[in-house]
PASEBA-1860 file (N, C-alpha, C; in nm, 3 decimals):
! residues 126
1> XXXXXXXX> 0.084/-0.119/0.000/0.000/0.000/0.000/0.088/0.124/0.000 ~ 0.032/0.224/-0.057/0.144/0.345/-0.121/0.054/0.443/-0.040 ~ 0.145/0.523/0.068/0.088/0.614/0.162/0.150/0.725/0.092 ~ 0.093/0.856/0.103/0.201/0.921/0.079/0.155/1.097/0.177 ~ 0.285/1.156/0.210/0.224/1.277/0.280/0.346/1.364/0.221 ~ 0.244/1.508/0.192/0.281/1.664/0.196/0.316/1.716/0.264 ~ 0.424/1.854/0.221/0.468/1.976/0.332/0.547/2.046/0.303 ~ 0.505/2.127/0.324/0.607/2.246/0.292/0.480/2.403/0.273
9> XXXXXXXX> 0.386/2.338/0.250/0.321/2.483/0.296/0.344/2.564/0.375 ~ 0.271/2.687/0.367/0.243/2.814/0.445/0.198/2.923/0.328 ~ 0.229/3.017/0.438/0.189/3.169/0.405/0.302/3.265/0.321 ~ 0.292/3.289/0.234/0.363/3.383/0.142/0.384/3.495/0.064 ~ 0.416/3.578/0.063/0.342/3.676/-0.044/0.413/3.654/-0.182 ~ 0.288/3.750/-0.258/0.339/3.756/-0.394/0.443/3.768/-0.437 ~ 0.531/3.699/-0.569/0.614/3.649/-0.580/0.740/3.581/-0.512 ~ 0.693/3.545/-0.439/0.791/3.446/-0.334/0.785/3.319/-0.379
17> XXXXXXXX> 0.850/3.208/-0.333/0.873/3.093/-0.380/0.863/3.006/-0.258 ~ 0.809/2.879/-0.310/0.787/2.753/-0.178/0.764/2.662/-0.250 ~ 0.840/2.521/-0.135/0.892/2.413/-0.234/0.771/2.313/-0.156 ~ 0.706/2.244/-0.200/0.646/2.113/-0.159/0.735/1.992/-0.188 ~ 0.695/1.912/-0.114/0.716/1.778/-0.081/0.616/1.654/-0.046 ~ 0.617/1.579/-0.167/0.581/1.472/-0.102/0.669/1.323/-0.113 ~ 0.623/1.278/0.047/0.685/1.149/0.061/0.617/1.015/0.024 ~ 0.656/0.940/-0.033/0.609/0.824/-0.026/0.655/0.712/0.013
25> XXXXXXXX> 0.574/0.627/0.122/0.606/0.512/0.136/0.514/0.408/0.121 ~ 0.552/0.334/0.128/0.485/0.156/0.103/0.544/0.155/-0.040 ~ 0.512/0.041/-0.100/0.502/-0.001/-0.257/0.521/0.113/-0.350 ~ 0.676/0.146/-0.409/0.626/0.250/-0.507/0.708/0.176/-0.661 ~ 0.676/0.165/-0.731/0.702/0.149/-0.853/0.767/0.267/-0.979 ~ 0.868/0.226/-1.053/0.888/0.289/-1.118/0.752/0.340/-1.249 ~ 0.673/0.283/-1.240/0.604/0.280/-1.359/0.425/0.393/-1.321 ~ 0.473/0.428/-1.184/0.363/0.525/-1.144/0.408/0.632/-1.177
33> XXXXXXXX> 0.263/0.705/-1.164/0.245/0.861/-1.222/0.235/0.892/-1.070 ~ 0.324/1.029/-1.005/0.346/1.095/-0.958/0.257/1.231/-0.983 ~ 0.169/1.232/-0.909/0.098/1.426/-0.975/0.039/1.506/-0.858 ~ 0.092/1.609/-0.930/0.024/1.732/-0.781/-0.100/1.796/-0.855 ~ -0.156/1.853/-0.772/-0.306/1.906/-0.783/-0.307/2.019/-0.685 ~ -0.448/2.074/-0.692/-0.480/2.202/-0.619/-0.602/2.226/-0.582 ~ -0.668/2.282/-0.510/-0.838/2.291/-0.495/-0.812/2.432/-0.408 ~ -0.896/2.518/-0.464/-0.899/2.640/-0.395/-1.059/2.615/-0.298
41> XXXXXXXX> -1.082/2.715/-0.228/-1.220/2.744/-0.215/-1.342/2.771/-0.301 ~ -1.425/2.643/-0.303/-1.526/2.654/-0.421/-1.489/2.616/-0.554 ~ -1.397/2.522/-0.567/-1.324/2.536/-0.700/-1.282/2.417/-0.720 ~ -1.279/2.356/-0.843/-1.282/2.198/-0.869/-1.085/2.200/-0.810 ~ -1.137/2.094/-0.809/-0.911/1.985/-0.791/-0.912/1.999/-0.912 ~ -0.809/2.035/-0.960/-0.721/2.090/-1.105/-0.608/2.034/-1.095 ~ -0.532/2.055/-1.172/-0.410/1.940/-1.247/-0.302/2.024/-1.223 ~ -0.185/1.984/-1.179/-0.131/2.122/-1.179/0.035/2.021/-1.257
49> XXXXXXXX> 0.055/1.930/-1.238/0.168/1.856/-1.345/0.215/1.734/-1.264 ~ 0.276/1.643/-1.340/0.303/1.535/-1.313/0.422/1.440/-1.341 ~ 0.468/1.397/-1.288/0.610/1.328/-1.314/0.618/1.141/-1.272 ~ 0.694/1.093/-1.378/0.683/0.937/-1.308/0.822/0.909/-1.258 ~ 0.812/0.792/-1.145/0.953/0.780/-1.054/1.059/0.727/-1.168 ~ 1.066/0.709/-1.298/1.165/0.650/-1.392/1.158/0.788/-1.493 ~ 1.235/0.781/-1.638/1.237/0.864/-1.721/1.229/0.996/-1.724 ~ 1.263/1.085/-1.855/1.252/1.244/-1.832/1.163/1.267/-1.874
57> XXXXXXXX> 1.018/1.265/-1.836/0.897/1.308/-1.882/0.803/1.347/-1.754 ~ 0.748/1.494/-1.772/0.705/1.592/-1.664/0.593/1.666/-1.738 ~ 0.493/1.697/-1.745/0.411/1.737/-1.769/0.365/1.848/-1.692 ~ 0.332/1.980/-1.720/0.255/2.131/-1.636/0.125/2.106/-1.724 ~ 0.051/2.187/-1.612/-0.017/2.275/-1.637/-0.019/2.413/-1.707 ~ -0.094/2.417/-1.802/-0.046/2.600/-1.862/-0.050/2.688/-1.762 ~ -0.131/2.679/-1.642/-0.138/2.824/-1.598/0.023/2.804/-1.466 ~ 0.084/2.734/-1.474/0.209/2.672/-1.401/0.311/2.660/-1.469
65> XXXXXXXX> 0.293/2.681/-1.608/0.451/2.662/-1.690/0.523/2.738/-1.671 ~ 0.665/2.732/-1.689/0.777/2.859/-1.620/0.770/2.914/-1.489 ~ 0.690/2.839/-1.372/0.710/2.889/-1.277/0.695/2.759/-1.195 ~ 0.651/2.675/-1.190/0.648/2.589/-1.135/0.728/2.451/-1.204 ~ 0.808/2.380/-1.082/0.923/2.290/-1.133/0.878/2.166/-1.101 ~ 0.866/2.065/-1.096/0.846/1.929/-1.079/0.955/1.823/-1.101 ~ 1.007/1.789/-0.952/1.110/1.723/-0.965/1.094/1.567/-0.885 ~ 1.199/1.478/-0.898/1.183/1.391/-0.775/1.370/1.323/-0.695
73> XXXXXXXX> 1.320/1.274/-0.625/1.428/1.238/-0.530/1.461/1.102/-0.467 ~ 1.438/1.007/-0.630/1.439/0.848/-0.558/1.501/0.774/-0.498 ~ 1.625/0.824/-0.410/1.723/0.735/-0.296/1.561/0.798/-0.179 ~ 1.513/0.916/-0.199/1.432/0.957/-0.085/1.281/0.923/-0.083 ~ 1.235/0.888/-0.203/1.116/0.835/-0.231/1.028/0.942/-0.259 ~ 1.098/1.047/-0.290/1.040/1.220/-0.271/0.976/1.308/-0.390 ~ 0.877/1.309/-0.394/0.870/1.373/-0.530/0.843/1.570/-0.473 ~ 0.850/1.639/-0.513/0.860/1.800/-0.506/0.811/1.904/-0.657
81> XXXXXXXX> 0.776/1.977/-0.560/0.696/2.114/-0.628/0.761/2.232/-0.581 ~ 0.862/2.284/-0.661/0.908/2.366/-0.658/0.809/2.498/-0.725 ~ 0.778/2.596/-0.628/0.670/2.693/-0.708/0.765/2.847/-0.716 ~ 0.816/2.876/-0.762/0.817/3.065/-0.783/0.735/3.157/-0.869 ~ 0.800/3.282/-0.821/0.682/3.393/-0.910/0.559/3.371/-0.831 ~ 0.534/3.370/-0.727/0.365/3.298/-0.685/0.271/3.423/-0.678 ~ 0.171/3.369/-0.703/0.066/3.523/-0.717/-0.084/3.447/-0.623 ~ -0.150/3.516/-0.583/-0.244/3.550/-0.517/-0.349/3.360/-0.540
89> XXXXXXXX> -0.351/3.380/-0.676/-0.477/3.256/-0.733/-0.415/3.172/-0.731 ~ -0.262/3.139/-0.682/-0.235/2.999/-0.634/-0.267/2.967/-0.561 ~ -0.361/3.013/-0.442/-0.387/2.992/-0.319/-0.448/2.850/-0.312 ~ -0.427/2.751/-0.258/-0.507/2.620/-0.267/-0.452/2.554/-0.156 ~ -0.523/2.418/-0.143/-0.514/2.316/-0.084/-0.378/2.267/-0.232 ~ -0.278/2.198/-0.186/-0.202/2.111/-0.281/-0.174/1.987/-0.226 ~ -0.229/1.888/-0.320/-0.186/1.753/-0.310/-0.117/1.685/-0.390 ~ -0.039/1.561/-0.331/-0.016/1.495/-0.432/-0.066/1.408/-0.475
97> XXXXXXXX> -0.085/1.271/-0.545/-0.138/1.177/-0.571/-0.067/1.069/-0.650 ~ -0.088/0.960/-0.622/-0.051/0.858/-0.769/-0.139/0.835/-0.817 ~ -0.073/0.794/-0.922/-0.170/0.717/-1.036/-0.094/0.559/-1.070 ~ -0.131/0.409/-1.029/-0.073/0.298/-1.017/-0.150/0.247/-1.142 ~ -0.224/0.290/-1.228/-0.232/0.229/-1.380/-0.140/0.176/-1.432 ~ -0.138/0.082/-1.547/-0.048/0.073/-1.642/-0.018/0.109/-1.773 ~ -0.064/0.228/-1.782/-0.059/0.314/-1.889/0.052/0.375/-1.919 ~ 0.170/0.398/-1.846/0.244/0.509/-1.859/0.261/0.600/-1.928
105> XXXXXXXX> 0.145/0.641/-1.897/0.125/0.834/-1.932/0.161/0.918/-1.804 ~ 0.145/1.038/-1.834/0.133/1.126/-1.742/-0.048/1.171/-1.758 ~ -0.115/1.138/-1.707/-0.249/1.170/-1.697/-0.297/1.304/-1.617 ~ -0.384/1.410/-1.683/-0.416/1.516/-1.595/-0.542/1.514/-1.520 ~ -0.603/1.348/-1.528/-0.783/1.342/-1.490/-0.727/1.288/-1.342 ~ -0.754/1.425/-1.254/-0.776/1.337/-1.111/-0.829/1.187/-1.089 ~ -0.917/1.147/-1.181/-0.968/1.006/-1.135/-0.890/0.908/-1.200 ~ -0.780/0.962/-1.257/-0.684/0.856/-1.277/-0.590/0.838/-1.153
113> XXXXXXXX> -0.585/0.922/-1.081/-0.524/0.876/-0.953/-0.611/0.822/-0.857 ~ -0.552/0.698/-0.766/-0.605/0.628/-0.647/-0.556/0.622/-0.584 ~ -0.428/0.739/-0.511/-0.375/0.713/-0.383/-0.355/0.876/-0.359 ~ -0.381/0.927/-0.251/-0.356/1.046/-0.192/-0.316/1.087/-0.093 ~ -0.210/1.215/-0.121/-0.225/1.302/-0.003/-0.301/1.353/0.048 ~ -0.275/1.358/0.221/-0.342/1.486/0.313/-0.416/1.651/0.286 ~ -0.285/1.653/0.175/-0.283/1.799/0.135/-0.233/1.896/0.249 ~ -0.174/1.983/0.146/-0.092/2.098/0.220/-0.190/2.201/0.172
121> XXXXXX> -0.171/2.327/0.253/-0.213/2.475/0.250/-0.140/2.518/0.216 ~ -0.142/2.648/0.090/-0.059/2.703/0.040/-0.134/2.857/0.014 ~ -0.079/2.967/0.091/-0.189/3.075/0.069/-0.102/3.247/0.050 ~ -0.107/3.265/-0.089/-0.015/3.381/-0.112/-0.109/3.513/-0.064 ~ -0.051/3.576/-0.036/-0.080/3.736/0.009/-0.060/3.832/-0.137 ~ -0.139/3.892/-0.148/-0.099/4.016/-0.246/-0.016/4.144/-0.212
END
């Protein structure tokens, strides 16, 4: 079973930078999709990009390209969200999630993932 938990939230202002983290443990496979997400107040979970624990393939979101990095850290089991430039409407809940299909895509449909984070708070100031 693939647990996985967030952190690195807080409070920030505009254009500042903050790195998320998520850990995973139990069962992780090279062949999972790794993906972060977001849910503001009132506002669907959105896609925000995705990475798998093997190969160089990373996928954004448009409204996240050039500012947001997506990396991982497999001696640590770590995958990360590096965010700069941050503005106000990033404000969300951020999670991570897998996706344990065997598709190896990078998929942006939340319901392709079945394992989740807690979620972190992430809330920029103007």
């Amino acid at each position: 079973q693939v647990q996985l938990v967030e952190s690195g939230g807080g409070l920030v202002q505009a254009g500042d930078s903050l790195r998320l983290s998520c850990a995973a443990s139990g069962r992780t496979f090279s062949r999972y999709a790794m993906g972060w997400f977001r849910q503001a107040p009132g506002q669907e979970r959105e896609f925000v990009g995705a990475i798998r624990w093997s190969g160089p393939s990373i996928r954004y979101a448009d409204s996240v390209k050039g500012r947001f990095t997506i990396s991982r850290d497999n001696a640590k089991n770590t995958v990360y969200l590096q965010m700069n430039s941050l503005k106000p409407e990033d404000t969300a809940v951020y999670y991570c999630a897998a996706d344990r299909g065997p598709y190896g895509d990078l998929p942006s449909e939340r319901e392709r993932y079945d394992v989740w984070g807690q979620g972190t708070q992430v809330t920029v100031s103007s």
